[in-house]
N, C-alpha and C positions, 0 to 999 in steps of 0.2 A: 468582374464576375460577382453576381451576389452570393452569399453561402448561408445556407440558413442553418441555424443552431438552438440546442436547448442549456438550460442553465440547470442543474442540477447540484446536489451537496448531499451528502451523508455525513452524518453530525459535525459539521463545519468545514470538512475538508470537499472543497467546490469543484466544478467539471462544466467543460460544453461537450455535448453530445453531439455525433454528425453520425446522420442514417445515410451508409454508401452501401444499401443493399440495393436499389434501384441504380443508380450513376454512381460506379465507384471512382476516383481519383482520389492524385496525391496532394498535400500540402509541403511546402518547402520548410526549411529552419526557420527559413526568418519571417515565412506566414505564420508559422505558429507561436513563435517568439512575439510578434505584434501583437498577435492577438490575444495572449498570456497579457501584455502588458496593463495593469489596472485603473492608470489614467489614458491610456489613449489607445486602448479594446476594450475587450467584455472583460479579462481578467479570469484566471481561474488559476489551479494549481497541478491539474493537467486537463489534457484533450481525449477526449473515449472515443473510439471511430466502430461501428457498426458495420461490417461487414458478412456478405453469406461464407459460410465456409464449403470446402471437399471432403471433408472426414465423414466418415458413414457412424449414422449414428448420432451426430452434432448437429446443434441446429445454429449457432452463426461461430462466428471469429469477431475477438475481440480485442482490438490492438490501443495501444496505451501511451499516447506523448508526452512528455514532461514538459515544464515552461522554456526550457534552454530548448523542444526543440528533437531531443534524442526520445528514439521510441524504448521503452523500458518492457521490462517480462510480465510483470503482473502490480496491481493496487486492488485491493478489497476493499474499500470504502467505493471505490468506480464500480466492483463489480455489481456492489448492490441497487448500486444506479443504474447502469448495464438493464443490470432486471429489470426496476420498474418502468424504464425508457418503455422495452421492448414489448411489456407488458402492456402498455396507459398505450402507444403507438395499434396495439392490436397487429404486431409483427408475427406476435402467436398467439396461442389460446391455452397452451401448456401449461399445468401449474411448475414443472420440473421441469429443465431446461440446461443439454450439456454446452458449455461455450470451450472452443479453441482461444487458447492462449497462446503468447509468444513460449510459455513455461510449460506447456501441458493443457488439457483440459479440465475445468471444473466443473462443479455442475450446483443448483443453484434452486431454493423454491423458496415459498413463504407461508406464513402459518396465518391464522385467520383474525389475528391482531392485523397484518401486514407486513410485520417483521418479517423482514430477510434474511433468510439463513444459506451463509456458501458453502458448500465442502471444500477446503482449501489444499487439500491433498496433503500428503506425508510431509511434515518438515524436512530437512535434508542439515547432517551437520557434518558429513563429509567437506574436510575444506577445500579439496579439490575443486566442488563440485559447490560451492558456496558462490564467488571463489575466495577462499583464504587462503596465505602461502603460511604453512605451517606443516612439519614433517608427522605428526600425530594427531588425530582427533582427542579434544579435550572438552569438560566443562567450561572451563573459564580459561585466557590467555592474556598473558603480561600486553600490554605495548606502553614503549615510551611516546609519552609526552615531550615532547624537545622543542620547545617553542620558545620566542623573544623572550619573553616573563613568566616561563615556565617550563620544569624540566620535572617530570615523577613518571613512574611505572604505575600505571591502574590495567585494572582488570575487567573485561569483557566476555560476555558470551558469543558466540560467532553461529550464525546458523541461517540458511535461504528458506526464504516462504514463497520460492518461483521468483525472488529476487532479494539481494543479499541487504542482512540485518545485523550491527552489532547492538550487544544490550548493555548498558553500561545499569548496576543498580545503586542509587545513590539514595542519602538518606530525609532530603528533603527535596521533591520535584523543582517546588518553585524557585530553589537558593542555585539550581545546578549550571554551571556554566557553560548554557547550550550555545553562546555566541561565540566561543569561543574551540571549546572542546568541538559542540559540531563540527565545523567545516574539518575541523584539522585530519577527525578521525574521518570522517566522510571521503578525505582526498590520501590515507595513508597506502605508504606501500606496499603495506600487507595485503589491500583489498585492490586487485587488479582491474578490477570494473567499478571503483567507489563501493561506499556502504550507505544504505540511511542509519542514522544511530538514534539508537530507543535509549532514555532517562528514564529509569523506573525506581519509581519509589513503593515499598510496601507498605499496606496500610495491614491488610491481612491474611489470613495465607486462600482466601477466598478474593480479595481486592488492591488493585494496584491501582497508582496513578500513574500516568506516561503524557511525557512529552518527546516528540520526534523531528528531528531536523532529518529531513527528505531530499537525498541523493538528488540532484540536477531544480531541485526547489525551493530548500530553507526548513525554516520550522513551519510546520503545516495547524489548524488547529484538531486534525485528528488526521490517523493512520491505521489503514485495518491489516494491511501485512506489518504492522510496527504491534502493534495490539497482539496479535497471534504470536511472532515473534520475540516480544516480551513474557509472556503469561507460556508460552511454551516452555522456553530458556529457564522460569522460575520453577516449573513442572521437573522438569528433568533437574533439577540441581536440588528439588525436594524441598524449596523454598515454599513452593504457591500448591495448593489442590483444586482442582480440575473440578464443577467450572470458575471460568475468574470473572469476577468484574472489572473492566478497565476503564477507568475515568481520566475523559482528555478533554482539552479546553472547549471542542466543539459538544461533545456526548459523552455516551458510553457505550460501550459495547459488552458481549458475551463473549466468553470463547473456552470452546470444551476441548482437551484434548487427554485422550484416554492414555496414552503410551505410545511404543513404538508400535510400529507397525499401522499405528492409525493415524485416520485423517485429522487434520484441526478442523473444525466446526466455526465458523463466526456467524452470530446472528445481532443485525439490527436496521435499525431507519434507514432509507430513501426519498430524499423530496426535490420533486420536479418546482421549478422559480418561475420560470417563466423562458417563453419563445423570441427568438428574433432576428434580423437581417440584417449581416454588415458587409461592406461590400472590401471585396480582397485583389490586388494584383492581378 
């Protein structure tokens, strides 16, 4: 079967696109898995699938695989690709455009640079509902470290942006031990569905820098629910003021977020790579 696909990235963090608005079908784990793989597929950091949705009111469904394979809740760096697909495709003609997600709906347009701007809908720090196992909502939360060559209690913020985020805020990005602390806190028992974990360093209470190692992926070279996530976490702890800069290895992003009860705002790039045909099982 051939499968035809787009190559896509928002500031470094990469995607194929597949339009299953006309012929929808499934892909397996381990099709997606090959096809993630960077020497012998196209390679990406996840898979976007285009599909129509049933919600009145919406105009597609936007479902989201990781390289291992597992379909996840939501990514904002894909969403903003999402758009420009659906856009440059002539799927629609809308400047504003609500998509179904596995988390809820967003909704989605762009300003007349081309920047893409998403409503990301309400953070959530309920840990229930993150999910984090902890008997009270807090700012920050102890967890141990207890590993081979390391054993200390650090401090995280815990909060879901349509999919779960710890923020760890450290004092230099680039010295921070994401090969290690990643995985460990990404697979802890606190976090029932894994976490992705955000390294945030402050530059000012207007600019962070972030590096993120991504749930079912690694360290990515950007993250726009890790973006949001971090620069939220710093808002409500009265670290960071609204809006932030967030500089990641691929870009940088925007992100406004006014208080409770309001949405987080992300705005930035989308760029279509190029087209192509590989042929699958």
């Amino acid at each position: 079967m051939k499968l035809h696909f787009t190559k896509m990235h928002g500031i470094g963090n990469d995607f194929i696109v597949l339009d299953h608005t006309k012929s929808p079908f499934q892909l397996s784990k381990d099709i997606i898995q090959s096809l993630a793989h960077r020497q012998l597929g196209i390679g990406f950091d996840q898979l976007l699938v285009v599909e129509n949705t049933t919600l009145k009111d919406v105009d597609f469904k936007y479902r989201i695989f990781n390289q291992d394979g597992n379909e996840v809740e939501q990514c904002g760096n894909g969403a903003r690709c999402f758009y420009r697909f659906v856009k440059d495709k002539h799927l629609t003609e809308k400047k504003s455009i609500r998509v179904e997600t596995k988390s809820g709906v967003i909704e989605l347009t762009e300003d007349h640079e081309r920047m893409i701007e998403v409503n990301m809908g309400e953070p959530i720090f309920n840990p229930n509902l993150i999910p984090f196992i902890s008997d009270s909502e807090k700012n920050e939360y102890p967890i141990l470290v207890d590993s081979e060559n390391q054993k200390e209690t650090i401090h995280i913020a815990a909060l879901s942006m349509g999919n779960p985020h710890a923020v760890l805020t450290v004092k230099d990005v680039n010295k921070a031990d994401i090969e290690k602390l990643g995985p460990y806190i990404e697979s802890h028992k606190l976090f029932p569905k894994r976490v992705n974990v955000g390294f945030m360093e402050i530059v000012s209470t207007h600019h962070i820098r972030l590096r993120v190692f991504e749930r079912g992926v690694g360290e990515t070279l950007a993250c726009g629910t890790g973006a949001c996530a971090a620069a939220v976490s710093g808002i409500k702890r009265q670290l960071l003021t609204s809006p932030v800069k967030v500089d990641m290895k691929g870009g940088s992003l925007s992100i406004d977020w006014k208080g409770p009860t309001y949405p987080v705002m992300m705005k930035g790039p989308a760029v279509m790579l190029y087209e192509g045909d590989i042929e699958i099982p």
